[in-house]
Phi, psi and omega in degrees: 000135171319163165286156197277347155296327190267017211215062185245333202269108191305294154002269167312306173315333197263351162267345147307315197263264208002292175281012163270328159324285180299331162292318200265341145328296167311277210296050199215292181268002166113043204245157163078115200223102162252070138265356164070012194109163204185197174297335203269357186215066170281143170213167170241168167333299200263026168240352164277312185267005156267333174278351163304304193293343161283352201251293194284342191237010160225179210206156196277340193237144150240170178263150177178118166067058179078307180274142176288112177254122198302079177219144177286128200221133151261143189229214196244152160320111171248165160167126271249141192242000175233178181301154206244097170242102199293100158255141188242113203270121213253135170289132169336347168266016168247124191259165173343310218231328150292012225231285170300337178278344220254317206268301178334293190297336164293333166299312184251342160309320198262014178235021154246345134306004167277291167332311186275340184243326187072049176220143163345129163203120210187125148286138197218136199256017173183152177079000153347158148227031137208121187239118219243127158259152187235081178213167208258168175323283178322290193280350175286270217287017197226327205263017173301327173288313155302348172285326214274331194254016171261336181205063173355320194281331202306117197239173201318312170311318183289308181309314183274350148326299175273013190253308208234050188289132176272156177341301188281014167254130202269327210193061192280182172192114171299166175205127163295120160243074179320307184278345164081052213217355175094359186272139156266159195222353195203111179232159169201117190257156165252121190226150183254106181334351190266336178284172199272193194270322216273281139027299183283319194254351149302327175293331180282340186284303173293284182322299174313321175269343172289326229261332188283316198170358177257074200300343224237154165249153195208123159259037163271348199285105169206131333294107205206149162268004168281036204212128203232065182226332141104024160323299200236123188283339182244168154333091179274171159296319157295320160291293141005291200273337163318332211249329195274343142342276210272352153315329217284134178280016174251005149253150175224176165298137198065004181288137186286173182278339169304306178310313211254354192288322160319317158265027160296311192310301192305348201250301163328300219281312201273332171298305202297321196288340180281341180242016152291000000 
């Protein structure tokens, strides 16, 4: 537990037990699941390349009337064209030894997204271009001015989503395509300081892996975290073979769901066929 200095803000406190609450409430009903899938959750090659194109080509949010509005909207292929090096930036209320466990975990998440996409993918402990904040309520609404000069495009709508995150958003993550070309060049996830460890490190999992490009939630998406139903708290296998998709050099950015779905299939097809 923080020193008790770093633990003043009543605020903050009452949303730590809140989400201590809400963790042990999932793991109550068999919920955040890190087996990554199983007998009980088979899908095939074409449940595999339909839930990517549901995942890679619409987006969870639109802007409307100022606010980010929950509607599924479509878009192109995104997905990161230079090497990915992820920093994780910590608020003065996340103490030392969560502070290490938290840069660990993100370390080895993040060589196993490599692996899994077959891209640059690394933790770095300064100078990132995905930049995961770990910070509690106060310091999260305190962080407009460095988001605006971390990620320029970023406008007053995406900003005020984090600044004014409501309780039941567990984590978010932005992703920049400045030149509009479907490359990403910037990302920044917000994970909240308040959550319990399983609760945090689902958020470093999700957010993180959202962030290279499978901007959308599905609750078609099983087995995946890609679902905001919170069955599975990690990286599953399926999110794994997602990923290993939209790396694939025979799709490209900006490419539309009409283009790419013939090789989608295909791509699906040559994974399932390989672990038959």
């Amino acid at each position: 537990r923080p020193p008790a200095a770093l633990r003043t803000d009543p605020e903050s406190e009452a949303l730590r037990a809140y989400y201590t609450r809400v963790q042990a409430g999932l793991e109550a009903q068999g919920l955040l699941r890190r087996d990554g899938g199983g007998p009980d959750t088979p899908y095939d090659a074409d449940r595999l390349a339909e839930t990517f194109l549901q995942l890679a080509f619409y987006e969870e949010y639109a802007p409307d009337t100022g606010v980010l509005i929950a509607r599924e909207t479509r878009s192109r292929l995104h997905r990161w064209t230079e090497p990915v090096r992820i920093e994780t930036r910590f608020g003065r209320s996340v103490p030392a030894g969560e502070r290490v466990r938290d840069r660990g975990d993100v370390a080895r998440f993040a060589g196993r997204l490599s692996r899994a996409a077959n891209h640059p993918i690394s933790a770095v402990p300064q100078g990132g271009n995905f930049v995961v904040y770990i910070v509690n309520e106060a310091e999260r609404r305190a962080l407009g001015p460095e988001l605006s000069a971390l990620v320029p495009g970023m406008g007053p709508t995406a900003l005020d989503s984090v600044l004014n995150l409501p309780r039941s958003s567990y984590c978010l993550v932005f992703a920049a395509d400045r030149e509009e070309t479907g490359g990403y060049s910037r990302a920044v996830a917000i994970i909240r300081a308040e959550h319990p460890p399983l609760l945090r490190l689902s958020c470093i999992h999700e957010e993180v892996a959202q962030g290279l490009g499978l901007a959308n939630d599905s609750p078609r998406a099983r087995p995946s975290i890609f679902n905001d139903d919170e069955e599975f708290a990690l990286l599953t296998t399926m999110d794994e073979q997602l990923l290993r998709i939209l790396y694939d050099p025979r799709l490209k950015p900006g490419m539309s769901e009409e283009e790419a779905r013939p090789m989608v299939f295909r791509i699906a097809r040559e994974i399932m066929g390989a672990q038959s």
